[in-house]
C-alpha positions in Angstrom: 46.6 -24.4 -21.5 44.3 -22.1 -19.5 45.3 -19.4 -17.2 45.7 -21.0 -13.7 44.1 -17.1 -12.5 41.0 -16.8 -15.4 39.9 -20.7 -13.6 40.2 -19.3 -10.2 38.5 -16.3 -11.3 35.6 -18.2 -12.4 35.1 -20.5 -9.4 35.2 -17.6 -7.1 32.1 -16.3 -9.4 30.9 -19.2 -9.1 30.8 -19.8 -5.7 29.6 -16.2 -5.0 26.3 -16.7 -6.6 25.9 -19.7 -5.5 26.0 -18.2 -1.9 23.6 -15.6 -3.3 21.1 -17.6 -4.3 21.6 -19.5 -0.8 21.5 -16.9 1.2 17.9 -15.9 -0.9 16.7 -18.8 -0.1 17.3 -18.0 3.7 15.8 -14.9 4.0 12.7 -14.0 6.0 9.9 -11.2 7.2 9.1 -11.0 3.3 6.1 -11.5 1.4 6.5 -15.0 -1.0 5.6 -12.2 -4.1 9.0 -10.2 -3.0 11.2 -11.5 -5.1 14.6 -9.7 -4.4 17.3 -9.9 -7.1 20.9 -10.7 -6.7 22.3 -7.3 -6.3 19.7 -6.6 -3.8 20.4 -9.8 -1.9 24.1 -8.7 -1.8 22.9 -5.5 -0.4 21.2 -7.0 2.1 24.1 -9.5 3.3 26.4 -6.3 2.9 24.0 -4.2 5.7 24.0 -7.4 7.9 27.8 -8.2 7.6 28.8 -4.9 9.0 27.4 -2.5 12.2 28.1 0.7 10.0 27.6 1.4 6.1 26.5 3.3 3.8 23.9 1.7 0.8 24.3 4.4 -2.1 22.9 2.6 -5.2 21.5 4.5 -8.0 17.8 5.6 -7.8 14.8 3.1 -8.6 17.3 0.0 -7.2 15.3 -0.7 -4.2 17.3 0.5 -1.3 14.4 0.5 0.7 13.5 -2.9 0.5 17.2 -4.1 1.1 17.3 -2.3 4.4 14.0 -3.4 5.7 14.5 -6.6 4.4 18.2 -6.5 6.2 16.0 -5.4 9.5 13.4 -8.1 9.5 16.6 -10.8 8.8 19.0 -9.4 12.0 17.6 -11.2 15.3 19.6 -8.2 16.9 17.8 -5.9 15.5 14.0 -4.9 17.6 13.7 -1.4 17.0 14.4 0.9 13.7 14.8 4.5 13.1 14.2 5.6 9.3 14.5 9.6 9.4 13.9 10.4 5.8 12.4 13.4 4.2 8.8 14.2 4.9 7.7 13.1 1.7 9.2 9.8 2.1 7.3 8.6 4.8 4.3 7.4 2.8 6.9 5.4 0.4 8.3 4.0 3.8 4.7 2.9 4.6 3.9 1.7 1.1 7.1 -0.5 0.8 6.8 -1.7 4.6 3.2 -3.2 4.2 3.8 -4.4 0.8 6.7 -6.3 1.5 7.4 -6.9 4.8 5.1 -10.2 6.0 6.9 -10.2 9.8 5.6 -9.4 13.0 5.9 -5.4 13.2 4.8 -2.3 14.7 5.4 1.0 12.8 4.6 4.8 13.7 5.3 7.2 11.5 6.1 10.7 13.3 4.3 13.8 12.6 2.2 12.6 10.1 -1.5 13.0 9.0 -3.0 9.5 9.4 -2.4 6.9 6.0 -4.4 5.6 4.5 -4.0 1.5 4.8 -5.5 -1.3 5.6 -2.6 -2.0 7.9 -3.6 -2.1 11.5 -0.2 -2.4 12.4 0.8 1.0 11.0 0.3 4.3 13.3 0.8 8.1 13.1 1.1 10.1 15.8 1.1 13.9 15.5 1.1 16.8 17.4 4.0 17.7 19.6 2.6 16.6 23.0 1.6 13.5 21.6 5.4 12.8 19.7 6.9 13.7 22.8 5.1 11.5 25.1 5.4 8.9 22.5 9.2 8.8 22.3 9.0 9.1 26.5 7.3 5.8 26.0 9.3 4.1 23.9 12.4 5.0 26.1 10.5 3.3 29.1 8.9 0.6 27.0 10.4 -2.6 26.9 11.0 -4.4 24.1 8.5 -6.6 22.7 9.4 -10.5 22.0 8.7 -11.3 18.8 7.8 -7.7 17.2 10.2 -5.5 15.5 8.8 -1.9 16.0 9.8 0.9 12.9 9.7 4.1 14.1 9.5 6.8 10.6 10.8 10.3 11.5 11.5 13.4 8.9 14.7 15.5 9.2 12.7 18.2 11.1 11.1 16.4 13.8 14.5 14.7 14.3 16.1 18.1 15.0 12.9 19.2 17.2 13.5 16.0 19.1 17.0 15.1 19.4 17.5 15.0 23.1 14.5 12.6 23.4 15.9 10.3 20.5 19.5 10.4 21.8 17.7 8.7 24.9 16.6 5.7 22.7 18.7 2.9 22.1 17.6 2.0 18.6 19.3 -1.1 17.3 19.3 0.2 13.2 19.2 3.7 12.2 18.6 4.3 8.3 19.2 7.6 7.0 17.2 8.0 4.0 18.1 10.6 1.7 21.8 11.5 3.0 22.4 14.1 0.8 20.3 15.7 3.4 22.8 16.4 5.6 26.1 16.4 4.1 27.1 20.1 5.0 28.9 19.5 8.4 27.8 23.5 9.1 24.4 22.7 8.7 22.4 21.8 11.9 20.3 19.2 10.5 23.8 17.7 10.2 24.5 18.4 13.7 21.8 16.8 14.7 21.8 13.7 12.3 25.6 13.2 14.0 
C-alpha cells in the first residue's frame, strides 16, 4: 500500500505545473519567440501575487525578463522605475525591445542615445533636461493603453530623489541590490 502523503505529494506537483503551464499560456506584452521557462513563469506569478518582494535568483536566470514580463501582465501597473547600475541600462534596453511586444514608452536617464531601431525607446541627458523631464512626468497623466519604463542609475537616483519621491510609480525594480545594502551608505538612504 502506498503512503497516503507520497500520493498527495505528487498531485500537489502535479497540479502546480499544471497551473504553470496555464498560467504560460496566459501571459502577455511578450514577443511569440519569448519562450519563458517554468521557473521563470513562477517568478513572474510570485512578483504579481505580492505588492513587495525580493527576486534573488542566481545570475544568467533571467530576472530581467520576469520582472518586465510581470510589468507588462499587472493592469495596475502604468508606470516602472528600474534604477540599476549605469552599465545596466543598455541590458534594460536590449531585453526591453527584444522581448517585450506591448504598447510601451521607455527613457532611459542620463544616458548617451542607443543605438536601436526602437522608436519607442528615449534618452534624456543633461540635468536641465532630466529635471524637467521627471517635472513632466509628475504632471503628466497617465496614458491609456501605454506602460511607460522609466531606467535610472543609482547616481541620478540620489541627484534626484526629491523629484522622484513626487512620482507615484506603480513598480519599482531595484536592479543590482547589493548596491545598497549598507544602511550607512547614502545611496541606501536614498534607495529607502
Amino acid at each position: 500500500e502506498e503512503n497516503p502523503l507520497l500520493i498527495e505529494v505528487r498531485r500537489q506537483i502535479k497540479d502546480d505545473f499544471e497551473g504553470l503551464f496555464a498560467f504560460r499560456e496566459r501571459i502577455k506584452g511578450i514577443k511569440p519567440t519569448t519562450e519563458l521557462g517554468l521557473y521563470q513563469v513562477e517568478g513572474v506569478r510570485t512578483i504579481l501575487a505580492q505588492p513587495k518582494g525580493i527576486l534573488a535568483d542566481e545570475m544568467g536566470l533571467g530576472k530581467t525578463i520576469q520582472v518586465l514580463t510581470a510589468v507588462m501582465n499587472d493592469d495596475a501597473v502604468q508606470d516602472t522605475l528600474v534604477v540599476c547600475p549605469n552599465a545596466a541600462k543598455k541590458s534594460w534596453v536590449d531585453d526591453i525591445t527584444g522581448h517585450l511586444s506591448g504598447e510601451v514608452e521607455v527613457y532611459v536617464l542620463g544616458a548617451e542615445p542607443f543605438q536601436t531601431s526602437a522608436d519607442y525607446v528615449h534618452s534624456v541627458s543633461g540635468k536641465k533636461e532630466i529635471k524637467d523631464f521627471l517635472n513632466g512626468i509628475r504632471q503628466a497623466q497617465k496614458k491609456a493603453g501605454k506602460k511607460r519604463i522609466v531606467i535610472i542609475n543609482y547616481e541620478q537616483l540620489r541627484f534626484n530623489a526629491g523629484l522622484i519621491d513626487e512620482i507615484e510609480f506603480d513598480f519599482i525594480a531595484m536592479d543590482e541590490g547589493h548596491k545598497f545594502k549598507n544602511p550607512m551608505r547614502e545611496q541606501s538612504q536614498v534607495v529607502v
